[in-house]
C-alpha positions as CSV (number, residue, x, y, z in Angstrom):
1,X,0.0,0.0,0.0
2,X,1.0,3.3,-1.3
3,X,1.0,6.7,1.1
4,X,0.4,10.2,0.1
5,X,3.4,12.4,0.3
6,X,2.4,13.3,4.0
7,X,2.1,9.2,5.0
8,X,-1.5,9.3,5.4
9,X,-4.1,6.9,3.9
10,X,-7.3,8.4,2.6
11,X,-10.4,6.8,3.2
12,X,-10.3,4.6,0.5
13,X,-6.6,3.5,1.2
14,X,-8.1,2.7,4.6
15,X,-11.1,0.8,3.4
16,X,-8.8,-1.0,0.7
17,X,-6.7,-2.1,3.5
18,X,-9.7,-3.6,5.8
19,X,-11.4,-5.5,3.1
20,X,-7.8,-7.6,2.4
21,X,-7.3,-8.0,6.2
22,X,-11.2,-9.4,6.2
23,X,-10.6,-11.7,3.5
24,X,-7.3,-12.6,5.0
25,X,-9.0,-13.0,8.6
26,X,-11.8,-15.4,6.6
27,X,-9.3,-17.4,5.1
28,X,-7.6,-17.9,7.9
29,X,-10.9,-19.5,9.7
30,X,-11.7,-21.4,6.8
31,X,-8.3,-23.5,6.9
32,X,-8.9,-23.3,11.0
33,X,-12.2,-24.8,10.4
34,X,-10.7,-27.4,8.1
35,X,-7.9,-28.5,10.5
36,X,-10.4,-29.2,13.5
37,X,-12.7,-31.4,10.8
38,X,-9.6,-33.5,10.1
39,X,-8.4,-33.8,14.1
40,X,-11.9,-34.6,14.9
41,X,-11.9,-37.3,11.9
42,X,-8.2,-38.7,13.6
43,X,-9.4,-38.6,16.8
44,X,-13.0,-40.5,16.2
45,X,-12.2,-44.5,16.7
46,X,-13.3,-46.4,14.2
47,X,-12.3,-44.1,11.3
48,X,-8.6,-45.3,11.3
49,X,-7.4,-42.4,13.4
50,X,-6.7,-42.5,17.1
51,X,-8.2,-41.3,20.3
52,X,-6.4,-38.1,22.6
53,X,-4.0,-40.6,24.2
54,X,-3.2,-42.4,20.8
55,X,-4.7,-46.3,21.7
C-alpha cells in the first residue's frame, strides 16, 4: 500500500486495507475450520485415526 506524500491513507486506502485483512481473517478461519474437521476425523475411533491418548 502506497501513502500520500504526507504518510497518510485516505479513506479509500483505509477501506482497501480492511477489506484484504477481512478476506485474509476469513481465510484464515476457513483452513482453521478445516484443520479441526480432520483432528476430529483422527481422533473418532473407528475411522482409522486415534483417540487423545493415541490407543
Amino acid at each position: 500500500m502506497q501513502r500520500g506524500s504526507t504518510g497518510e491513507m485516505t479513506g479509500a486506502d483505509a477501506h482497501a486495507s480492511l477489506t484484504a485483512l477481512y478476506d485474509v481473517a476469513g481465510q484464515i478461519r476457513a483452513a482453521f475450520i478445516e484443520l479441526q474437521g480432520q483432528v476430529r476425523a483422527m481422533q473418532t475411533p473407528g475411522t482409522g485415526g486415534t483417540d487423545a491418548q493415541g490407543k
